[in-house]
N, CA, C and O atoms as a Maestro MAE file, in Angstrom:
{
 s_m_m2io_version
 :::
 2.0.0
}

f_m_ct {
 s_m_title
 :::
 protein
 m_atom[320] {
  # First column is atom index #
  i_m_mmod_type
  r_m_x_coord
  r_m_y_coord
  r_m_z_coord
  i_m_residue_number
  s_m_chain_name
  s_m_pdb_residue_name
  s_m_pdb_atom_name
  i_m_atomic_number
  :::
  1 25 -19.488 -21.719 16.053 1 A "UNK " " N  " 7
  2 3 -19.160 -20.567 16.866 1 A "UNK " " CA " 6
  3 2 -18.276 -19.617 16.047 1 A "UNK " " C  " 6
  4 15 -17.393 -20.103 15.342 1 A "UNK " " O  " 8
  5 25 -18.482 -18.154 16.106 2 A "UNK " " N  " 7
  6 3 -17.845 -17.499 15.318 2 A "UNK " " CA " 6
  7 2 -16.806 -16.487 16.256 2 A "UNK " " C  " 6
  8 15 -17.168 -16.030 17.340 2 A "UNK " " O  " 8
  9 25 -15.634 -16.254 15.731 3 A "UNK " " N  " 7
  10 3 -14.235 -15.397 16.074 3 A "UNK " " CA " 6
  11 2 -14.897 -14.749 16.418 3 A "UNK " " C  " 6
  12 15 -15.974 -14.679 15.825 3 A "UNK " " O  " 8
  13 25 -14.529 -13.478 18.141 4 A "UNK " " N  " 7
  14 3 -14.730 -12.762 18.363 4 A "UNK " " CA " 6
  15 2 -13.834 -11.412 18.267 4 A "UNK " " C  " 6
  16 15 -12.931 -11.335 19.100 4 A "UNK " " O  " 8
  17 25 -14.014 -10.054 17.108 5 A "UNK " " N  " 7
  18 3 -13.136 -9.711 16.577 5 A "UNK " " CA " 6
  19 2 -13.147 -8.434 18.438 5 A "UNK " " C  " 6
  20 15 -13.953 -8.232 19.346 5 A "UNK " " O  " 8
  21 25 -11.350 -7.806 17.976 6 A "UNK " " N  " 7
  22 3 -11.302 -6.360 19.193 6 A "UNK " " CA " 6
  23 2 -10.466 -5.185 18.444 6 A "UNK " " C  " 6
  24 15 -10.312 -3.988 18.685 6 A "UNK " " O  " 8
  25 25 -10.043 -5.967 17.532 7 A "UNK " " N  " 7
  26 3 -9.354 -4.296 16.502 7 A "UNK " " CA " 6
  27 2 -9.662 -4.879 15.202 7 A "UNK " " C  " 6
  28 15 -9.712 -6.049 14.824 7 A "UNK " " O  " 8
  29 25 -9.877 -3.641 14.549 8 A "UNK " " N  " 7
  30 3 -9.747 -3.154 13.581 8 A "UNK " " CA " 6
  31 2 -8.825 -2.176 12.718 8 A "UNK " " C  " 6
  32 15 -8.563 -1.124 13.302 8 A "UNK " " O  " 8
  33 25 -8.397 -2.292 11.710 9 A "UNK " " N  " 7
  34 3 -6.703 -1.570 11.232 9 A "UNK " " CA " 6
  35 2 -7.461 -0.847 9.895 9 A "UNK " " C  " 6
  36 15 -7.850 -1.517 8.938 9 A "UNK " " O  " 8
  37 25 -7.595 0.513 9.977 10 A "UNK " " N  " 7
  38 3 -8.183 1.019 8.634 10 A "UNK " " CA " 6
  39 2 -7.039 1.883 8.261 10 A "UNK " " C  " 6
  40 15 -6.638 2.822 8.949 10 A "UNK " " O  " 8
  41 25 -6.496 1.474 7.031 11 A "UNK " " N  " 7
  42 3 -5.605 2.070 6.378 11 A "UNK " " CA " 6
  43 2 -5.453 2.992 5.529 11 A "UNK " " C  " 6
  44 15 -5.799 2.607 4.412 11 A "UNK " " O  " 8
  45 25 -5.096 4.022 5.551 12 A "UNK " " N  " 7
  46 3 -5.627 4.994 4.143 12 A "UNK " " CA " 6
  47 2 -4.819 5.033 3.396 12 A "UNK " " C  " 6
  48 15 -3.617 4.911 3.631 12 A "UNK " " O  " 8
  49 25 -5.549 5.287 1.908 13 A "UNK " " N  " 7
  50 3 -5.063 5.492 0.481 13 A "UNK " " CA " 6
  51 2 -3.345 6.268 0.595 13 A "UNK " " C  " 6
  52 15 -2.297 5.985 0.014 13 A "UNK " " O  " 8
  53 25 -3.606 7.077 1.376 14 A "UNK " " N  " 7
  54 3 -2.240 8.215 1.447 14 A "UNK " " CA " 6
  55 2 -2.282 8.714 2.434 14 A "UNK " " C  " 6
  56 15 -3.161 8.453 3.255 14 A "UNK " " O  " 8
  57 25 -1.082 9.813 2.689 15 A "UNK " " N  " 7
  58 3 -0.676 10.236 3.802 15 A "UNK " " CA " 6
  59 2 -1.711 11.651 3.763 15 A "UNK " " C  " 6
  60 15 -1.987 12.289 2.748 15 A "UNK " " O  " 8
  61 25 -2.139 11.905 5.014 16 A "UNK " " N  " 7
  62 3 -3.269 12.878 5.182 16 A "UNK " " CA " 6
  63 2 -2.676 13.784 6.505 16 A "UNK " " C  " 6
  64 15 -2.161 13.425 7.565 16 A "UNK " " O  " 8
  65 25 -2.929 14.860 6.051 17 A "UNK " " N  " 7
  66 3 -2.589 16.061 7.812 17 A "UNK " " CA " 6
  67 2 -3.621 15.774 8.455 17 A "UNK " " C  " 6
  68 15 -4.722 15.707 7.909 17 A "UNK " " O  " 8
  69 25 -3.359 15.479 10.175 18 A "UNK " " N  " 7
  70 3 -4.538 15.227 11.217 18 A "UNK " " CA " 6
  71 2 -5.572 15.981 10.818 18 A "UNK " " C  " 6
  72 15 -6.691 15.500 10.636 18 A "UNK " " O  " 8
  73 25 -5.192 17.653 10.590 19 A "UNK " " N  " 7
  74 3 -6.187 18.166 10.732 19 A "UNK " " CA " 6
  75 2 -6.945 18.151 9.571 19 A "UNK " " C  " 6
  76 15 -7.965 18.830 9.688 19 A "UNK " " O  " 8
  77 25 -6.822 17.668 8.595 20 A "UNK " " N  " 7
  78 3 -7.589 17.035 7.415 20 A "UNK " " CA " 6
  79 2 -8.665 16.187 7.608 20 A "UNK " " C  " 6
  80 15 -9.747 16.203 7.021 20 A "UNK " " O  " 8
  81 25 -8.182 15.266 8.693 21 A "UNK " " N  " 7
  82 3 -8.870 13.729 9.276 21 A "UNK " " CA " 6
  83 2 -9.733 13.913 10.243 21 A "UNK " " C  " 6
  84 15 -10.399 13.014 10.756 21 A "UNK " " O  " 8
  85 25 -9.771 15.293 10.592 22 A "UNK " " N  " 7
  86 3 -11.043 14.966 11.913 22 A "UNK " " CA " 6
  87 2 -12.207 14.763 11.446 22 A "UNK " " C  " 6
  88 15 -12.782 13.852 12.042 22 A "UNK " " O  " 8
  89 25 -12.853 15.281 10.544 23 A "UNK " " N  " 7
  90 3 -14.294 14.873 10.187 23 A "UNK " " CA " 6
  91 2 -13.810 13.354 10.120 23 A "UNK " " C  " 6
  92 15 -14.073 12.771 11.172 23 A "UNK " " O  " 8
  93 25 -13.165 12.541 9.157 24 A "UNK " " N  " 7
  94 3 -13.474 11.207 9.280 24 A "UNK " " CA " 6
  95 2 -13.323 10.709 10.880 24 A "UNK " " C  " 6
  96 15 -14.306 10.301 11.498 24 A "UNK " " O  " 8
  97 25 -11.973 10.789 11.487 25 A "UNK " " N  " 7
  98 3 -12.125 9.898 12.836 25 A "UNK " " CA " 6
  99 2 -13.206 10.230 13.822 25 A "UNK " " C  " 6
  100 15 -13.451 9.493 14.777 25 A "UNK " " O  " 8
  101 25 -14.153 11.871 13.470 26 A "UNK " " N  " 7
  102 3 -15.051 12.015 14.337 26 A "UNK " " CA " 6
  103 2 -16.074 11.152 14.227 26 A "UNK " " C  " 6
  104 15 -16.608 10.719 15.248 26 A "UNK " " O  " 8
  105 25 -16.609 10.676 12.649 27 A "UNK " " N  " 7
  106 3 -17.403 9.935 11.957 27 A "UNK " " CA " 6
  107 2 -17.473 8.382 12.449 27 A "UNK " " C  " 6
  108 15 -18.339 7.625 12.890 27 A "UNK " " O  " 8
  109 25 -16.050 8.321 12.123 28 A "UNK " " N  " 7
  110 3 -15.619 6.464 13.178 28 A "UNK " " CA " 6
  111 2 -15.816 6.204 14.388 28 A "UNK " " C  " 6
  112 15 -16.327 5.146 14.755 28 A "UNK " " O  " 8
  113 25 -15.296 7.487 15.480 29 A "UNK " " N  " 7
  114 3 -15.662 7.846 16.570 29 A "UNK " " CA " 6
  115 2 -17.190 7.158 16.534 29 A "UNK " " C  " 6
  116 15 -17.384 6.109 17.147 29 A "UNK " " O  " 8
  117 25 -18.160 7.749 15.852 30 A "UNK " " N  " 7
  118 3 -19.823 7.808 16.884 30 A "UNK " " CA " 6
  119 2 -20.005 6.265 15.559 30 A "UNK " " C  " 6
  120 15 -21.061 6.387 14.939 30 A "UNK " " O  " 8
  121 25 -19.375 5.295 15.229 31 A "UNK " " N  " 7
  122 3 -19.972 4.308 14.572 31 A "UNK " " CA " 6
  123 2 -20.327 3.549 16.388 31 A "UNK " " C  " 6
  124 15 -19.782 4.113 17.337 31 A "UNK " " O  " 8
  125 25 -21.143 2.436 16.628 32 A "UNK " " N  " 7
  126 3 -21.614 2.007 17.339 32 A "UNK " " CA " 6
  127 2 -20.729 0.886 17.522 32 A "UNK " " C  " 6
  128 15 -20.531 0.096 16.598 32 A "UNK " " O  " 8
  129 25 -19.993 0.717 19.046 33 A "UNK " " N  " 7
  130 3 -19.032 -0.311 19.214 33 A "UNK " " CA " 6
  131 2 -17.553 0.193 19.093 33 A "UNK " " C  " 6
  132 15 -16.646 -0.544 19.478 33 A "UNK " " O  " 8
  133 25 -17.252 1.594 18.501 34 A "UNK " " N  " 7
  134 3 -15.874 1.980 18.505 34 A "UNK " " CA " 6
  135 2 -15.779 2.878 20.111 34 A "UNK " " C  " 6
  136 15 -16.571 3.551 20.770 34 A "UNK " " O  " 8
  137 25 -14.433 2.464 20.252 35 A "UNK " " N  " 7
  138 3 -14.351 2.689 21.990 35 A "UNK " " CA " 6
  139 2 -13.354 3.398 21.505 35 A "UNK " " C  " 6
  140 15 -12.620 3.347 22.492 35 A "UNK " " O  " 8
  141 25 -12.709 4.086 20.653 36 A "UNK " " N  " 7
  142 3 -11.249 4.551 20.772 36 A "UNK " " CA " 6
  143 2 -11.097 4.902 19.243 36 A "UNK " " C  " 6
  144 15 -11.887 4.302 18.514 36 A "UNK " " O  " 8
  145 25 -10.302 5.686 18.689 37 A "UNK " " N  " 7
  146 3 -9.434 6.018 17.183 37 A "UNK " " CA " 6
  147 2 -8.476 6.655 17.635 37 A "UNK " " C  " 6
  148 15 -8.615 7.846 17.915 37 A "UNK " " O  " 8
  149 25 -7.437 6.085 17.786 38 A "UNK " " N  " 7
  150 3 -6.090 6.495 17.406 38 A "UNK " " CA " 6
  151 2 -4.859 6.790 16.340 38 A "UNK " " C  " 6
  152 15 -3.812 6.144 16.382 38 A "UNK " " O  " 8
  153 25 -5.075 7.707 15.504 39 A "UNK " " N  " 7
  154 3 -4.264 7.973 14.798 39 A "UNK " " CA " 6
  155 2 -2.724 7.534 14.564 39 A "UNK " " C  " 6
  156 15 -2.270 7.479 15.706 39 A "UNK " " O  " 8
  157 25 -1.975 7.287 13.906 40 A "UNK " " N  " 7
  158 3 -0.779 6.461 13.560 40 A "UNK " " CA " 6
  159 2 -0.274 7.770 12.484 40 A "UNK " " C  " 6
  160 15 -0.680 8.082 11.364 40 A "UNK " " O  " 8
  161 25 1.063 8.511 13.596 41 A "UNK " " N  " 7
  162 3 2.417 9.562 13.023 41 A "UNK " " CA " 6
  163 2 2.806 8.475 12.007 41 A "UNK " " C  " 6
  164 15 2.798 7.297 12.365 41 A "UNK " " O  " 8
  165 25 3.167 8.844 10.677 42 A "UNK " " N  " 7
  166 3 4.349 8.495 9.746 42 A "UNK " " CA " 6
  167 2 5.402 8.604 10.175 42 A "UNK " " C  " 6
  168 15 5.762 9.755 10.420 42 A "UNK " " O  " 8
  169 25 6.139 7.736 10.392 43 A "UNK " " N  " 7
  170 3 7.524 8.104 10.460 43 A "UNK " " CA " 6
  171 2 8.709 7.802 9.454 43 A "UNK " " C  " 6
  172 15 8.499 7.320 8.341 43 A "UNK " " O  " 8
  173 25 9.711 8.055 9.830 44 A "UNK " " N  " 7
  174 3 10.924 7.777 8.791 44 A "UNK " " CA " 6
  175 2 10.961 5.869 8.320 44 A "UNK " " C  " 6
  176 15 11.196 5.465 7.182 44 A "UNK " " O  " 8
  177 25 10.683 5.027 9.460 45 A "UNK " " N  " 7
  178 3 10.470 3.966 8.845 45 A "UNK " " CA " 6
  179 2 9.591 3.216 7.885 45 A "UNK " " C  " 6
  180 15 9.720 2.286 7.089 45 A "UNK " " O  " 8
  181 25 8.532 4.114 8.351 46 A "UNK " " N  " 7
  182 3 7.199 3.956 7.503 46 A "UNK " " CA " 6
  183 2 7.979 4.615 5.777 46 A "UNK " " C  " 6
  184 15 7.880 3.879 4.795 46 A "UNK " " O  " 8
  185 25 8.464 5.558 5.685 47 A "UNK " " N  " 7
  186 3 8.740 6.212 4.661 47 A "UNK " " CA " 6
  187 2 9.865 5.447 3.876 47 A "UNK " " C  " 6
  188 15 9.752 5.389 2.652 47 A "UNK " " O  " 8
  189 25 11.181 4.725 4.623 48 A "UNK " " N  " 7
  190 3 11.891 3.606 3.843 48 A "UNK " " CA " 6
  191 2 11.240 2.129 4.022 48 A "UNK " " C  " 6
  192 15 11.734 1.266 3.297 48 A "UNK " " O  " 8
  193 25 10.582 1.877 4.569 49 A "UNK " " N  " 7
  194 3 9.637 1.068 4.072 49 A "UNK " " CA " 6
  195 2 9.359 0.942 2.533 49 A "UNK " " C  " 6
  196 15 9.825 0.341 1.565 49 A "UNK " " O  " 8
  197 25 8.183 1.978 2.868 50 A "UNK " " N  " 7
  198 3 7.588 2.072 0.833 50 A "UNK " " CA " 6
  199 2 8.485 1.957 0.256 50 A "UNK " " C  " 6
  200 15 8.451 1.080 -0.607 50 A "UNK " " O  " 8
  201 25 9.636 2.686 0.397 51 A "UNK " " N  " 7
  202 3 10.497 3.183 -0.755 51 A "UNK " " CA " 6
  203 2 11.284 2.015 -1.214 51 A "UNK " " C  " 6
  204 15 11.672 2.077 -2.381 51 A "UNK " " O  " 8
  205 25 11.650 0.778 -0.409 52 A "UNK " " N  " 7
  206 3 11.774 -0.342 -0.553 52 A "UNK " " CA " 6
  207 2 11.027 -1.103 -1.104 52 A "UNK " " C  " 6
  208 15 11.572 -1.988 -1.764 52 A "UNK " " O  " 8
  209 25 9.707 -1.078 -1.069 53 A "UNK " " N  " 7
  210 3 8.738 -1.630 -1.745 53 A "UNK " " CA " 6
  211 2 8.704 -1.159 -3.061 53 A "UNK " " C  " 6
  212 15 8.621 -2.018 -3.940 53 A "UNK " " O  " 8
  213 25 8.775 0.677 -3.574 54 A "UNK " " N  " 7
  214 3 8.852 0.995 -4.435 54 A "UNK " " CA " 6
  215 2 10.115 0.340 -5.548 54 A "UNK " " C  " 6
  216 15 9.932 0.228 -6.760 54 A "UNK " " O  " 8
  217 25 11.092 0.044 -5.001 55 A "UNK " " N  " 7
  218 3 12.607 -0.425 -5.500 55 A "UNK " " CA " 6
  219 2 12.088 -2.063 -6.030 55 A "UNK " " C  " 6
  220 15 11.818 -2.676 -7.063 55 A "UNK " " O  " 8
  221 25 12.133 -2.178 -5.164 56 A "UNK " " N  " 7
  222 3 11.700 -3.986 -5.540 56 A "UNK " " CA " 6
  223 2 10.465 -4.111 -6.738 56 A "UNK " " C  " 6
  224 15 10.712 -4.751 -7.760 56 A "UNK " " O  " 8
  225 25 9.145 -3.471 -6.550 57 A "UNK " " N  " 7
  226 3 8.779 -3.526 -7.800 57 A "UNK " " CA " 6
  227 2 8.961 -2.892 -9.081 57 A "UNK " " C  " 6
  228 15 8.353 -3.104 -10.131 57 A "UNK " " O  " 8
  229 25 10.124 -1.875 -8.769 58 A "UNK " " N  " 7
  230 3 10.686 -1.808 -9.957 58 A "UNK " " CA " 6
  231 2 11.703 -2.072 -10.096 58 A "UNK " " C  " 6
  232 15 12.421 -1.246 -10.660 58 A "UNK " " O  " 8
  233 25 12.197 -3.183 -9.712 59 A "UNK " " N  " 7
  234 3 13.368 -4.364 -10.005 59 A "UNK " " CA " 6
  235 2 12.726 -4.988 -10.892 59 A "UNK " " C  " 6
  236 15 13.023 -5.103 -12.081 59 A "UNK " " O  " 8
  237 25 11.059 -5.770 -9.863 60 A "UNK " " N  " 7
  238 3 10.766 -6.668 -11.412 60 A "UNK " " CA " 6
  239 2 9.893 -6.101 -13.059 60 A "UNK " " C  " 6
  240 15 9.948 -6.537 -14.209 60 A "UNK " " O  " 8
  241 25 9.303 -5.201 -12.553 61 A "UNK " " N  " 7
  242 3 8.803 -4.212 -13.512 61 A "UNK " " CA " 6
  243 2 10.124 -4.286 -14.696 61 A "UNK " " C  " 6
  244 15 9.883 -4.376 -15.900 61 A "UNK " " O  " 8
  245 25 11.225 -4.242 -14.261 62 A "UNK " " N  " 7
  246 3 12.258 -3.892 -15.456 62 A "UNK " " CA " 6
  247 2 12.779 -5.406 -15.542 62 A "UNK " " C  " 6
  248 15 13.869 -5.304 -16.106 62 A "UNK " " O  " 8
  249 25 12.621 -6.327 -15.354 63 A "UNK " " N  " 7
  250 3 13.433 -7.427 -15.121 63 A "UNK " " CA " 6
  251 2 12.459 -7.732 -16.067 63 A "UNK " " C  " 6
  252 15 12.932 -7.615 -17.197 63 A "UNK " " O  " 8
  253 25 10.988 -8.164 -16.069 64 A "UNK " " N  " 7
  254 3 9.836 -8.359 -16.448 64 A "UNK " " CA " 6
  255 2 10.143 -8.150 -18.247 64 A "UNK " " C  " 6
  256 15 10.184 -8.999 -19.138 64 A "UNK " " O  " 8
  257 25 10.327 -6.630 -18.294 65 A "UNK " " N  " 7
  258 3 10.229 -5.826 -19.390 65 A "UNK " " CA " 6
  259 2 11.348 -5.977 -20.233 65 A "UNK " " C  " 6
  260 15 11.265 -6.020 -21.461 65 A "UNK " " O  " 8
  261 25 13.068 -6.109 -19.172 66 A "UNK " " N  " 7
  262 3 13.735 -6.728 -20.543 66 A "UNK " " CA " 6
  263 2 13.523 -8.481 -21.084 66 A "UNK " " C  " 6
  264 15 13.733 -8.870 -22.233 66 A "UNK " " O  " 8
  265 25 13.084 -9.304 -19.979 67 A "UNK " " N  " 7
  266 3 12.614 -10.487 -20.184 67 A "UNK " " CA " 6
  267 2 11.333 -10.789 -21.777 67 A "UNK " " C  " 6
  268 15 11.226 -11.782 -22.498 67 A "UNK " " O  " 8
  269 25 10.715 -9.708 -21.800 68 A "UNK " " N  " 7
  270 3 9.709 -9.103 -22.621 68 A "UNK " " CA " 6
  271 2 10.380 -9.022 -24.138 68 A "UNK " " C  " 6
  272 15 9.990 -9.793 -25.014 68 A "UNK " " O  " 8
  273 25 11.465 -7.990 -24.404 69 A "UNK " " N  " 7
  274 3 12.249 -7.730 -25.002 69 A "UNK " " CA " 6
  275 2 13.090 -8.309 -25.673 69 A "UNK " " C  " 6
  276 15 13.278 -8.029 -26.857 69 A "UNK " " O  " 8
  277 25 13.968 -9.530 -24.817 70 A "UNK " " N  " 7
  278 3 14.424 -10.211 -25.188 70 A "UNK " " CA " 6
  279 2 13.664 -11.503 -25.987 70 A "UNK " " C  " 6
  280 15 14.046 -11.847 -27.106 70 A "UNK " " O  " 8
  281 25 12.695 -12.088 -25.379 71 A "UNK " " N  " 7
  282 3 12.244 -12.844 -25.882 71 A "UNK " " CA " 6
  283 2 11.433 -12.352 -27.483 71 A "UNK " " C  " 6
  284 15 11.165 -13.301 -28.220 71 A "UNK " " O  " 8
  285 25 11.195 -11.449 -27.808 72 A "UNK " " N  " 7
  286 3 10.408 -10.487 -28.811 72 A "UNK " " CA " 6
  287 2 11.514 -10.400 -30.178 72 A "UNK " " C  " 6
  288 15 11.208 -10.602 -31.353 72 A "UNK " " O  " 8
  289 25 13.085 -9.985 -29.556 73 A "UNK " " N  " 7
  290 3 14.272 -10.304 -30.485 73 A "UNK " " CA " 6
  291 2 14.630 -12.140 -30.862 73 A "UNK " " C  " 6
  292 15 15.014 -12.681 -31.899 73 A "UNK " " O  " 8
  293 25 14.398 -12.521 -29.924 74 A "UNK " " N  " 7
  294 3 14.366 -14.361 -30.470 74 A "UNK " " CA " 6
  295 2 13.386 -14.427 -31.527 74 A "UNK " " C  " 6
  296 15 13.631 -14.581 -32.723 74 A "UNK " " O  " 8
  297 25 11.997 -14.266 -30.862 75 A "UNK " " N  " 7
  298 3 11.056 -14.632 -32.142 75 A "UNK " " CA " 6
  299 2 11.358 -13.861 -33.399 75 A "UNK " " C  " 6
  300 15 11.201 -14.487 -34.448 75 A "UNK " " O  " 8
  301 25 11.826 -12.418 -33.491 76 A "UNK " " N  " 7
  302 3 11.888 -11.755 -35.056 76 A "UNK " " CA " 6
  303 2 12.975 -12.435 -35.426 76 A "UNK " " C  " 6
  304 15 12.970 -12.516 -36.654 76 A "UNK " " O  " 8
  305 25 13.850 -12.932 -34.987 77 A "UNK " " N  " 7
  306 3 15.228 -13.080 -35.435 77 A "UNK " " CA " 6
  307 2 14.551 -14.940 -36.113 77 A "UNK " " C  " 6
  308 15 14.707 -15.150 -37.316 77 A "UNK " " O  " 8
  309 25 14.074 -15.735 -35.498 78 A "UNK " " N  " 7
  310 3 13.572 -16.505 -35.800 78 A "UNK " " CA " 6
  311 2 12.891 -16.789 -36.860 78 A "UNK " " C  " 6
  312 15 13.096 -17.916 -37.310 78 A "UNK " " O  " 8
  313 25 11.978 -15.989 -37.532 79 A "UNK " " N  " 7
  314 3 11.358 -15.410 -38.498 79 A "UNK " " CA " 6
  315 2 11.763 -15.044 -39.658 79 A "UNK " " C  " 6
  316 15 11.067 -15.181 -40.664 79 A "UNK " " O  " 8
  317 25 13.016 -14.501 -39.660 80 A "UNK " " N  " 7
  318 3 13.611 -13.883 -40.737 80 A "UNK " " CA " 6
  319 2 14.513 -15.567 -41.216 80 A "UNK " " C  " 6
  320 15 15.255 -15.613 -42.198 80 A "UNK " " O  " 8
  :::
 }
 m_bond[319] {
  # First column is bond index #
  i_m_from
  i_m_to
  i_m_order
  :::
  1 1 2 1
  2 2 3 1
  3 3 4 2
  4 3 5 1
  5 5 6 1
  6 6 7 1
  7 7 8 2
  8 7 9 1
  9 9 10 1
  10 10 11 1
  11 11 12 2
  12 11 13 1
  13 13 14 1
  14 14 15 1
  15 15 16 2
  16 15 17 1
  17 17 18 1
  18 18 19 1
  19 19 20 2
  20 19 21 1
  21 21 22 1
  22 22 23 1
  23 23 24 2
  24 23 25 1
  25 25 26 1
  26 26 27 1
  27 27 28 2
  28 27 29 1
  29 29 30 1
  30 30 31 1
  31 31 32 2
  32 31 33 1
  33 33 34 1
  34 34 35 1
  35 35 36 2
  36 35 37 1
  37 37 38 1
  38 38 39 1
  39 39 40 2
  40 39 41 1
  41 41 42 1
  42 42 43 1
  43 43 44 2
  44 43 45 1
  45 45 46 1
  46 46 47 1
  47 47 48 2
  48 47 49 1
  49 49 50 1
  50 50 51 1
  51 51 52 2
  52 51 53 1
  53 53 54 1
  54 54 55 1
  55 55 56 2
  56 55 57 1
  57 57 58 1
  58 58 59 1
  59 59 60 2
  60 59 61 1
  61 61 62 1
  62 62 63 1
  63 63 64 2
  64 63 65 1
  65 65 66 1
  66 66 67 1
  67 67 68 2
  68 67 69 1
  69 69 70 1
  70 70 71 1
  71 71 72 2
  72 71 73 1
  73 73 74 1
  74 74 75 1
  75 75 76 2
  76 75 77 1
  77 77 78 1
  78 78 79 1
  79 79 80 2
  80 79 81 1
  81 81 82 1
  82 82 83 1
  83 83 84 2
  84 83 85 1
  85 85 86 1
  86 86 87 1
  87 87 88 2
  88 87 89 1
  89 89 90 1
  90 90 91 1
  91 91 92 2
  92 91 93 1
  93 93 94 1
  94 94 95 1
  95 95 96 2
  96 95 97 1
  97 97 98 1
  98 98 99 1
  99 99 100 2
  100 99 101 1
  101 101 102 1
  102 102 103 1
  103 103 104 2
  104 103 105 1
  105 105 106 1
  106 106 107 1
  107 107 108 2
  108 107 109 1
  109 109 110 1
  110 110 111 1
  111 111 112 2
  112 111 113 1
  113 113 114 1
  114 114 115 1
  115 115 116 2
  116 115 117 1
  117 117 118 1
  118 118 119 1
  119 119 120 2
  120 119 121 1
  121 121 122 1
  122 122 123 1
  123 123 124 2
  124 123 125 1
  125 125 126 1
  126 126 127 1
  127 127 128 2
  128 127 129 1
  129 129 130 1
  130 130 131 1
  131 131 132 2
  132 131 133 1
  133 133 134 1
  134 134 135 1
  135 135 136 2
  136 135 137 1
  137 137 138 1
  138 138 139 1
  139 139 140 2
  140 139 141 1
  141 141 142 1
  142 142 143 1
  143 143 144 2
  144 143 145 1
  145 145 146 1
  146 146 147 1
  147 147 148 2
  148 147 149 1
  149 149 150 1
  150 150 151 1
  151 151 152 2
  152 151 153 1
  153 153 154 1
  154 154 155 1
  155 155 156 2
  156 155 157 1
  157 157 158 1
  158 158 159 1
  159 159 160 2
  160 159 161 1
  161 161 162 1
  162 162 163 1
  163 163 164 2
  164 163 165 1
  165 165 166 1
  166 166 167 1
  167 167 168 2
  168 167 169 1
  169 169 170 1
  170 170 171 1
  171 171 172 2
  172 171 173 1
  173 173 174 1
  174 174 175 1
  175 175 176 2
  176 175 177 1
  177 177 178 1
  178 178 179 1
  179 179 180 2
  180 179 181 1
  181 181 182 1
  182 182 183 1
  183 183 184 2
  184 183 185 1
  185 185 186 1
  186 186 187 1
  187 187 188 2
  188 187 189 1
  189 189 190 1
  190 190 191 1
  191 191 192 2
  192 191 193 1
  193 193 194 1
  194 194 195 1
  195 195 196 2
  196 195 197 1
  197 197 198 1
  198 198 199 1
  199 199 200 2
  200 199 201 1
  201 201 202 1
  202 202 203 1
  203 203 204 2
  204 203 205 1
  205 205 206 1
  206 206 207 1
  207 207 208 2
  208 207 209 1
  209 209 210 1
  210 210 211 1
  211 211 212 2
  212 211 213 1
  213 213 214 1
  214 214 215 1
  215 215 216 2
  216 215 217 1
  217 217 218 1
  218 218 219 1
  219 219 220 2
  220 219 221 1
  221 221 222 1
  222 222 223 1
  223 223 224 2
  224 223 225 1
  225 225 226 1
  226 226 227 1
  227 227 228 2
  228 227 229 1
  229 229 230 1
  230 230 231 1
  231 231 232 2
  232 231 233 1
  233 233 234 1
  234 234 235 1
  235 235 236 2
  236 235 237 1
  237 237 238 1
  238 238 239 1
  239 239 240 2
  240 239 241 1
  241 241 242 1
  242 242 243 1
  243 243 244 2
  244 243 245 1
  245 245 246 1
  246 246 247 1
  247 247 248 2
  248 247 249 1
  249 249 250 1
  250 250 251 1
  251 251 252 2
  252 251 253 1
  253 253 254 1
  254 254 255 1
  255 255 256 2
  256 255 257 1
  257 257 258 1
  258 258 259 1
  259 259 260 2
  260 259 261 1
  261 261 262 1
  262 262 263 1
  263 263 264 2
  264 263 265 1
  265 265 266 1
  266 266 267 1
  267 267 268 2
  268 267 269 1
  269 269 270 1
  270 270 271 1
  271 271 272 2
  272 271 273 1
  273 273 274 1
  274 274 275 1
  275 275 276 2
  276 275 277 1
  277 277 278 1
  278 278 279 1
  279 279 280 2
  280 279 281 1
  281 281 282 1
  282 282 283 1
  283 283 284 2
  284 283 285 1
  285 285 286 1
  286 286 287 1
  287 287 288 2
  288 287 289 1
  289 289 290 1
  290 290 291 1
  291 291 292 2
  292 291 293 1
  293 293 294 1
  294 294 295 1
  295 295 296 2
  296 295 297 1
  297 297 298 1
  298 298 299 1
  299 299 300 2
  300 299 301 1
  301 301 302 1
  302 302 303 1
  303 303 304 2
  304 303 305 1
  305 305 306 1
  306 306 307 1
  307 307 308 2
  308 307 309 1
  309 309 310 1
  310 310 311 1
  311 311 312 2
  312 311 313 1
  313 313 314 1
  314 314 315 1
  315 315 316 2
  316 315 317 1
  317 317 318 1
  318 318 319 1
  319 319 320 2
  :::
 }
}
């Protein structure tokens, strides 16, 4: 027996003006089985959200990179 699904969450690439989006949600609109598209406002949480996300991967991005670095000065120093 298979899951019977009732939402679907389509997320986009980036932030878009409504009035940018009507051809697509009109498009989703007439797919067969969609009863509804409701659009989702950005808000300020949505926006420190990312920006938290943005921070953290570049915590390890640089953590990564002097880890990189350092280990690169062991081996030359090793060498010589």
């Amino acid at each position: 027996m298979t899951d019977r699904i009732r939402h679907l969450t389509i997320t986009l690439d980036e932030d878009t003006r409504d009035d940018d989006l009507k051809s697509i949600v009109s498009a989703i609109e007439h797919v067969r089985g969609v009863a509804n598209v409701l659009p989702t406002i950005v808000t300020a949480q949505d926006l420190l959200a990312r920006q938290a996300v943005r921070a953290e991967i570049q915590e390890h991005l640089y953590a990564a990179v002097e880890s990189a670095f350092r280990h690169d000065r062991r081996t030359q120093t090793k060498e010589r």
